[in-house]
C-alpha positions as CSV (number, residue, x, y, z in Angstrom):
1,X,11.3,-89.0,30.6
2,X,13.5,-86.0,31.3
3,X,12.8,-83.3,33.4
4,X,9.6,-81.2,32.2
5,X,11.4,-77.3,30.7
6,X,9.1,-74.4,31.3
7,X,8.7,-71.5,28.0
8,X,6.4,-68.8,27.4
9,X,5.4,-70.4,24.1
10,X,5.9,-73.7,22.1
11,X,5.7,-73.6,18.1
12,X,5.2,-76.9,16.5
13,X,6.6,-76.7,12.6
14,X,9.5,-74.7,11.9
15,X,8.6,-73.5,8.5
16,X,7.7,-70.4,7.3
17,X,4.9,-69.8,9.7
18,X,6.4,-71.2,12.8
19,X,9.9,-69.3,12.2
20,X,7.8,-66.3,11.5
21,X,6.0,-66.2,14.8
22,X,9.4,-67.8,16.6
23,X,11.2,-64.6,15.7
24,X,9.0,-62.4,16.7
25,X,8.5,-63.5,19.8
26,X,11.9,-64.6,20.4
27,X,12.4,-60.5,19.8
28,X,9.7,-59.4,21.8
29,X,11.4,-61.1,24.8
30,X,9.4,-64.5,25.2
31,X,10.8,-67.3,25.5
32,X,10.7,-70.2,22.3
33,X,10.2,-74.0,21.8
34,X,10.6,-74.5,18.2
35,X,9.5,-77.9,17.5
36,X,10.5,-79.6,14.3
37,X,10.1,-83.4,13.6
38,X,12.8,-83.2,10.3
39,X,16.0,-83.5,11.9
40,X,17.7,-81.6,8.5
41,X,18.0,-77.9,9.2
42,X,17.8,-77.4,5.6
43,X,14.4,-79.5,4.7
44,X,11.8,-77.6,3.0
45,X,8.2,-77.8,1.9
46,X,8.1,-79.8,-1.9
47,X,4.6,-79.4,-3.2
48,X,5.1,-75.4,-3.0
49,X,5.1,-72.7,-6.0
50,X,7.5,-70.5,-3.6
51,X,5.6,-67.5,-4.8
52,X,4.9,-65.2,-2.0
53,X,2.3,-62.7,-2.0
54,X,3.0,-58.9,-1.9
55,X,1.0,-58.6,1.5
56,X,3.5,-60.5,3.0
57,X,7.0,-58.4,2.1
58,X,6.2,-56.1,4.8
59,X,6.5,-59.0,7.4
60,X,9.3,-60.2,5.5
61,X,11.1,-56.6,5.8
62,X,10.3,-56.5,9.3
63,X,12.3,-60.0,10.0
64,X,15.4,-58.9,8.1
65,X,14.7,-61.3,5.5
66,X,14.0,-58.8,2.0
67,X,18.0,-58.0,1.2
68,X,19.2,-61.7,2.0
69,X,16.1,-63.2,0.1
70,X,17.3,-61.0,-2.6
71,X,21.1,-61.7,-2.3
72,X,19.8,-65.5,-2.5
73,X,18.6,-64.6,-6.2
74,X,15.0,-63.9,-5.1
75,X,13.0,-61.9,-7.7
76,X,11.2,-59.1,-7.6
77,X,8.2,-59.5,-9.6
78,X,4.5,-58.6,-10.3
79,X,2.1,-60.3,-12.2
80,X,0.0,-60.1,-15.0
81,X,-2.8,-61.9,-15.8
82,X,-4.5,-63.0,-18.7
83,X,-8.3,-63.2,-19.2
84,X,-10.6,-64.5,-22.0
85,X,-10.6,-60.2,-22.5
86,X,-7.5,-59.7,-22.5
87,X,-4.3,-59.2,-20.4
88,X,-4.7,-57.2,-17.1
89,X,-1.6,-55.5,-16.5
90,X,0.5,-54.5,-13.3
91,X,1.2,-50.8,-12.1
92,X,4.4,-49.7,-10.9
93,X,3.6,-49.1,-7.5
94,X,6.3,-50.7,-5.1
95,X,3.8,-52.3,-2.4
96,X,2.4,-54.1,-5.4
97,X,5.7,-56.4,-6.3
98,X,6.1,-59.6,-4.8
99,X,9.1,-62.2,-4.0
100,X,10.0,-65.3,-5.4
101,X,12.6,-67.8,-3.8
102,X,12.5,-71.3,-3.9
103,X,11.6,-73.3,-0.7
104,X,14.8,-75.0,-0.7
105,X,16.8,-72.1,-0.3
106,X,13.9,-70.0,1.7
107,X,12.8,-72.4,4.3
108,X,16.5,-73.4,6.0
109,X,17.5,-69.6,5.7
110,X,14.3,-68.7,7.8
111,X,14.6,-71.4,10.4
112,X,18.5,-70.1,10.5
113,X,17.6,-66.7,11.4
114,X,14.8,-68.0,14.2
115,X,17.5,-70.6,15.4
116,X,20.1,-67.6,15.8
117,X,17.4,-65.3,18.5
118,X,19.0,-65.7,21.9
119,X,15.5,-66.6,23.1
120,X,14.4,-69.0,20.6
121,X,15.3,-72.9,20.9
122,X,15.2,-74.6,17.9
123,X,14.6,-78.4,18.4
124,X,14.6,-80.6,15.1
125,X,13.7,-84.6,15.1
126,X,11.3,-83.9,17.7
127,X,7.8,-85.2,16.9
128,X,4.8,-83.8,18.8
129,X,2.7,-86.8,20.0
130,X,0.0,-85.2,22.9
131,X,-0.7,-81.8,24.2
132,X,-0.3,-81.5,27.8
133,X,-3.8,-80.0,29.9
134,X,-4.8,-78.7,33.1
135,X,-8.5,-78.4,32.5
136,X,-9.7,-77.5,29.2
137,X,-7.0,-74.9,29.0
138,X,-3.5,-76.7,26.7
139,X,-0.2,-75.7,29.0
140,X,2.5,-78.0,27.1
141,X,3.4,-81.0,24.3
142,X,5.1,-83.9,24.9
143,X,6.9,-85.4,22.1
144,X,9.5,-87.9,21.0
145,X,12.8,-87.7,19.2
146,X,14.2,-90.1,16.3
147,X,15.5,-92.4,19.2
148,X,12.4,-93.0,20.7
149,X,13.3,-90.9,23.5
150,X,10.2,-88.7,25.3
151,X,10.2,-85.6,26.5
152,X,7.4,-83.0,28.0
153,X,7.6,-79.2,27.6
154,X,5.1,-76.9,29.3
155,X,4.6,-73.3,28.3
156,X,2.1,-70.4,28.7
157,X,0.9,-70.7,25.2
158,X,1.2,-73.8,22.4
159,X,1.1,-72.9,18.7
160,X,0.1,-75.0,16.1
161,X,2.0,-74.5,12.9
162,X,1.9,-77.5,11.4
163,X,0.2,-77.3,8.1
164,X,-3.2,-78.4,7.0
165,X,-2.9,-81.8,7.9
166,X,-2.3,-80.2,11.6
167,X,-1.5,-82.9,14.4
168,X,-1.7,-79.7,17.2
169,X,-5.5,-78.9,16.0
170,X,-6.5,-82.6,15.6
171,X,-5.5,-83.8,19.6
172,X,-6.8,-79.9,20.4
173,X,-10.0,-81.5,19.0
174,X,-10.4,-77.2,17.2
175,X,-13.6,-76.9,15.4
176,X,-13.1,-77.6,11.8
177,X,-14.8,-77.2,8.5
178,X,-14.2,-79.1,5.2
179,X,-14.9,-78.0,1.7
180,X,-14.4,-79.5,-1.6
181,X,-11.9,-78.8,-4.1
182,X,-12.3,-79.6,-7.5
183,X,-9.1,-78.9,-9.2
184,X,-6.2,-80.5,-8.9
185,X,-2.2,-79.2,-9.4
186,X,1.1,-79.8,-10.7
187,X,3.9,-77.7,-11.0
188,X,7.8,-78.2,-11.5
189,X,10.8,-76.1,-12.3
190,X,12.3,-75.6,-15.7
191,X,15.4,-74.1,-16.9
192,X,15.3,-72.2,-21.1
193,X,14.2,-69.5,-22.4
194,X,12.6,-66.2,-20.1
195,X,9.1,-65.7,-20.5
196,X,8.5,-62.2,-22.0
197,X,7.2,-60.8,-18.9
198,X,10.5,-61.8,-16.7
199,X,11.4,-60.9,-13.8
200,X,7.5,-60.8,-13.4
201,X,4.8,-63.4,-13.0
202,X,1.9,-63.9,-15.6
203,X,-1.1,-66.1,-14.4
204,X,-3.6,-67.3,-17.3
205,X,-7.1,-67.7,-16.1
206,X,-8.7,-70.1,-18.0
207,X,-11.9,-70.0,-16.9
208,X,-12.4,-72.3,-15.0
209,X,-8.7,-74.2,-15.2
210,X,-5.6,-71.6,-15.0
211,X,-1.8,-72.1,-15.4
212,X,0.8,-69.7,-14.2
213,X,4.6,-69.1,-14.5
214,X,6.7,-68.0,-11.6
215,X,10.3,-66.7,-12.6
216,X,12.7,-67.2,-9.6
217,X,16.3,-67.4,-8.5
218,X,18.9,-69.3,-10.8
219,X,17.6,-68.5,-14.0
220,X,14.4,-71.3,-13.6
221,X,10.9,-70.7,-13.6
222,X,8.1,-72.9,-11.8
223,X,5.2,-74.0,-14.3
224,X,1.8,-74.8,-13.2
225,X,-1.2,-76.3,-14.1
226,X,-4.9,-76.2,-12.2
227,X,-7.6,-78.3,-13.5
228,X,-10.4,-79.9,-12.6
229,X,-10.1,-83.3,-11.3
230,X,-11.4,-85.2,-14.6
231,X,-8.0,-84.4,-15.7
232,X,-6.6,-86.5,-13.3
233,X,-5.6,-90.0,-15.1
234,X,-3.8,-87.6,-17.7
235,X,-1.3,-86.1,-14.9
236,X,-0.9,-89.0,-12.7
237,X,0.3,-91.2,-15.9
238,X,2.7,-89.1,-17.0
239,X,2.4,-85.4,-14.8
240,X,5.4,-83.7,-17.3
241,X,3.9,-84.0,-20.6
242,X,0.5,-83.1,-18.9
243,X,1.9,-80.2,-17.0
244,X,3.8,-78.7,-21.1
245,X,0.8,-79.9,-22.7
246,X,-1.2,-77.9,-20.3
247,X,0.8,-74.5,-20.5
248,X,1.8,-75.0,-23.7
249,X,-2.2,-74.2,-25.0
250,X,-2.6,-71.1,-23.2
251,X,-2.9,-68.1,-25.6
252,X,0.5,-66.3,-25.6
253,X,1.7,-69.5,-24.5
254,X,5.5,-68.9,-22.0
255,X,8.3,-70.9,-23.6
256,X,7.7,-74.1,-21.5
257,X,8.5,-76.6,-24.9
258,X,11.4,-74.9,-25.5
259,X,12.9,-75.5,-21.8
260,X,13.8,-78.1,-19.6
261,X,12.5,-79.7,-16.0
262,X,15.3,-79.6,-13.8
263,X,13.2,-81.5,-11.1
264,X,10.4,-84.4,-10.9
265,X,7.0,-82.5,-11.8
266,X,4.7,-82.9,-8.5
267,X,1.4,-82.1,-7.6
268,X,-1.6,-83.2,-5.9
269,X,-5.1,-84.0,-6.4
270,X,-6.9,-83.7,-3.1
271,X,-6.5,-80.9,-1.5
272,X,-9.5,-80.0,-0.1
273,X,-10.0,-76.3,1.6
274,X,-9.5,-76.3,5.8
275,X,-10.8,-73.6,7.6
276,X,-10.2,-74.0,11.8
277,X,-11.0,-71.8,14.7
278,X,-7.3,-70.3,15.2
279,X,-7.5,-70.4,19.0
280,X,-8.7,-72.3,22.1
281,X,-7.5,-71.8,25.9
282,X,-3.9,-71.8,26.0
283,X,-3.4,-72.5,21.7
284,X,-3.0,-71.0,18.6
285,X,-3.3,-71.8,14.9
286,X,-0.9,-70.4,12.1
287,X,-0.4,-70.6,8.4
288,X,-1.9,-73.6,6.7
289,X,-2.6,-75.2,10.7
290,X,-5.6,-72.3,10.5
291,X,-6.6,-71.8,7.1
292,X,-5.8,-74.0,4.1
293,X,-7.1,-72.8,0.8
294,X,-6.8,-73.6,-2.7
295,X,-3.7,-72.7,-4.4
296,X,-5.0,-71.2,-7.1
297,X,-4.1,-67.9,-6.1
298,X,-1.1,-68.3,-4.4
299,X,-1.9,-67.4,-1.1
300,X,-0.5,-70.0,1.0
301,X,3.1,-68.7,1.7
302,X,2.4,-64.9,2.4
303,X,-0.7,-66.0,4.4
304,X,1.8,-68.3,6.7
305,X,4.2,-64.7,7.3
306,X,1.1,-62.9,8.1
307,X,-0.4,-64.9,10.6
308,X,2.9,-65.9,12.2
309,X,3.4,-62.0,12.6
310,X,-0.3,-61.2,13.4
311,X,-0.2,-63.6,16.3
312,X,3.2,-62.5,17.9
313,X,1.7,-58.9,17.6
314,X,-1.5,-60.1,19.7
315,X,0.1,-62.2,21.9
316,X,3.3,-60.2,23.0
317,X,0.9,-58.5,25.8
318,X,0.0,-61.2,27.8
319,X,3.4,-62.7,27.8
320,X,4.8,-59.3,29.2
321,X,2.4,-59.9,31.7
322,X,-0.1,-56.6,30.9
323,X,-2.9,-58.5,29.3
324,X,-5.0,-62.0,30.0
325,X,-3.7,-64.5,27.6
326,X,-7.3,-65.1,26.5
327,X,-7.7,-61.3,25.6
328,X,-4.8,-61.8,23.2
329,X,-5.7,-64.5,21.6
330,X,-9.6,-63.2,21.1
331,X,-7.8,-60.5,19.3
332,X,-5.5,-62.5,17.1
333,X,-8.6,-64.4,16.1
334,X,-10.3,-61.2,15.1
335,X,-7.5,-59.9,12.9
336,X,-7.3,-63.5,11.4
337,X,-11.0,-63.2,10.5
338,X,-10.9,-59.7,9.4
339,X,-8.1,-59.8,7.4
340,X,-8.4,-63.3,5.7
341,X,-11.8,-64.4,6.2
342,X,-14.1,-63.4,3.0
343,X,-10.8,-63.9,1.0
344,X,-11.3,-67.5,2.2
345,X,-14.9,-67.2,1.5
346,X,-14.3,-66.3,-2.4
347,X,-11.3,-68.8,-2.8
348,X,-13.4,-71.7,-1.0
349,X,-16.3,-70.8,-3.6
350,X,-14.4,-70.5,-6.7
351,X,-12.5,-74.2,-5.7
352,X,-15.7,-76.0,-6.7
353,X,-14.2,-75.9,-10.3
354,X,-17.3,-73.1,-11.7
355,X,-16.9,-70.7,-14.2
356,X,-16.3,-66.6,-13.7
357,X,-19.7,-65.5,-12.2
358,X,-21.5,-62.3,-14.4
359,X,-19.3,-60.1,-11.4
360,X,-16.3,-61.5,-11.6
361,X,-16.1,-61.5,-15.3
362,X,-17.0,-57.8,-15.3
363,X,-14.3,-56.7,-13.2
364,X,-11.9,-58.6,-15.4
365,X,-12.9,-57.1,-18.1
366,X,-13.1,-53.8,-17.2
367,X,-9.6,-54.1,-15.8
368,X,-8.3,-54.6,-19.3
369,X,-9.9,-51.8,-20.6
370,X,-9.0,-49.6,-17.4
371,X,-6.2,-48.7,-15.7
372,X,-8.0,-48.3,-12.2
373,X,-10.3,-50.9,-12.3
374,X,-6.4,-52.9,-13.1
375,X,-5.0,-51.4,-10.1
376,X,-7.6,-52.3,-8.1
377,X,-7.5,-55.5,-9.0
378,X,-3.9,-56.4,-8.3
379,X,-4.3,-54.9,-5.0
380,X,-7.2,-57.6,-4.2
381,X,-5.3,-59.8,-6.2
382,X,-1.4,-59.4,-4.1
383,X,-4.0,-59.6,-0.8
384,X,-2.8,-55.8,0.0
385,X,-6.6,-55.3,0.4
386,X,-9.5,-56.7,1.3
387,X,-12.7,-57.5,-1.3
388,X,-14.9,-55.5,1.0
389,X,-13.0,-52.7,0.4
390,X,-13.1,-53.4,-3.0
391,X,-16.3,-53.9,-3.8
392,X,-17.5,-50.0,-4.0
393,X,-14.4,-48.5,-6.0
394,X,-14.3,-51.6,-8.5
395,X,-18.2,-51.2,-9.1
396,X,-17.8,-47.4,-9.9
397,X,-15.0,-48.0,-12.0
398,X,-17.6,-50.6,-14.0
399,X,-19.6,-48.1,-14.5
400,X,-17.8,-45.6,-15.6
401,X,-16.5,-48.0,-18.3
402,X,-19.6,-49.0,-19.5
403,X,-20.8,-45.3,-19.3
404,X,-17.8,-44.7,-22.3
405,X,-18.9,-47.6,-23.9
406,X,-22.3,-46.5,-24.8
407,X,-20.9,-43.1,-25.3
408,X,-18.8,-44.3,-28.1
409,X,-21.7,-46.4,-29.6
């Protein structure tokens, strides 16, 4: 085994997560294991809309990333979404628009800029296989490269990002909770006609199932289809037809007949919901690693920039060596929690496959009818706020809709 290397922090997955945190703290002067176990730089995450949440640009803006993701082809987009009301429709307000870039151009351009931070070694083929200890507190991995080769890292802090199937939390032995999910999804890229609302988004929920369509770079847009599981025989025999057959039958149906896949529809029927602690002496969890929801409302990918940035922001501190590492990470958890945890809560709920509850399906349809109760919405909706903070202004806008309502009867 060669010599043991000494960093202030190891990152195991060099996705968007990973990268995220990487450069970050590669800036903030730490420095930067990136562990990858796919040895091509330009590998990228498959089962993936690409769609990435406007509470995420402003972490994308702050790695430098907006103006190439847009020189790639990336859209700029909103979305609207269709109810059994009617269709909610976006405002114009600029924090409200959100990016779209496929993961195969997104992913290697990300792990090129972390690669390129003076402080920030990027080291792909290398699969983690233990977590070094001294007590109960994690001080380094050990891992092994596509030659069988081992090799033993220590550092002041290890991160998990790593997805939800996380290796780093399983030998960390984190806390872990496991709820159902009831729907299963397929997506794939096609290539015809623009759907009326291009460059933007529309989602159609269903109530319970939902489809969406996600314009993106190159002219192609990625179709998608949520169901509940009894659907499943129907997609794994033949997931194309399923997946046009699907969108196809929405009201206002997007031009999905009329185009053609470009790529193998994929998809996947158990994904149940993962919710972790996101920290333990000497280790962190980001991205998918700490919380992995349902898809259903795209969350994954700006939730993976967030946390990446949230936990470089928290942790920065005690690598300076002003604050207790345990400090930091206490507060990392607490903005994880704050900022993501009853959005879990609602997603994690809704993932048993129910219908709209009598709330939910007053705030839709109020949002059709009102242009506040809409803007509210799509700020819950992009993750630019949180449902707490909702809850008041959305239930005065109610009333004041129902107020006009009688009025007019």
């Amino acid at each position: 085994m060669a010599a043991r290397a000494e960093y202030d922090v190891a990152i195991v997955g060099a996705s968007l997560s990973g990268c995220t945190a990487a450069i970050l703290l590669g800036r903030a002067g730490a420095r930067v294991a990136l562990i990858e176990k796919r040895p091509d730089p330009k590998a990228y995450k498959r089962i993936c809309s690409h769609f990435i949440q406007a509470s995420a640009v402003p972490t994308i803006e702050r790695l430098g990333l907006y103006e190439p993701i847009l020189a790639a082809g990336g859209l700029r987009s909103r979305f609207h979404s269709h109810t059994p009301w009617g269709w909610i429709e976006p405002t114009e307000t600029r924090e409200a628009f959100c990016l779209n870039l496929r993961r195969s151009l997104l992913d290697p351009m990300l792990r090129e800029a972390a690669a390129a931070q003076p402080n920030v070694e990027l080291m792909l083929g290398q699969s983690a296989e233990r977590l070094v200890r001294e007590g109960d507190a994690v001080t380094g991995v050990g891992f092994r490269d596509r030659e069988g080769e081992e090799r033993e890292i220590g550092a002041r802090l290890v991160v998990g990002a790593d997805g939800r199937d996380s290796l780093v939390a399983e030998l960390a032995q984190v806390k872990q909770k496991t709820l159902p999910h009831n729907r299963l999804a397929y997506g794939g890229y096609f290539e015809g006609p623009k759907p009326r609302f291009w460059p933007d988004g529309a989602v159609w929920l269903l109530d319970p199932d939902m489809a969406a369509a996600f314009p993106t770079d190159g002219g192609q847009v990625f179709y998608i289809a949520m169901t509940h599981k009894d659907r499943a025989p129907e997609f794994k025999a033949d997931p194309e037809r399923a997946l046009v057959e699907h969108v196809a039958g929405v009201p206002e149906p997007p031009p999905i007949r009329e185009s053609r896949c470009v790529a193998p529809v994929i998809g996947k029927i158990d994904m149940p919901n993962r919710i972790r602690g996101p920290i333990a002496p000497g280790l962190a969890l980001i991205g998918d690693a700490a919380l992995a929801t349902d898809p259903i409302f795209g969350v994954g990918c700006g939730f993976a920039f967030q946390s990446g940035e949230w936990l470089a922001d928290s942790v920065s501190p005690a690598l300076r060596g002003v604050e207790s590492l345990d400090n930091c990470l206490r507060r990392y958890r607490k903005r994880h929690r704050r900022a993501l945890g009853m959005h879990a809560r609602l997603i994690h709920d809704y993932a048993t496959g129910r219908r709209f509850d009598p709330f939910e399906q007053a705030i839709m349809s109020t949002a059709v009818r009102d242009p506040q109760a809409a803007a509210l919405f799509e700020a819950m909706g992009t993750r630019r706020t949180t449902p707490p903070r909702l809850l008041l202004p959305i239930a005065g806008r109610i009333a004041v809709t129902s107020a006009r309502r009688l009025a007019r009867a």
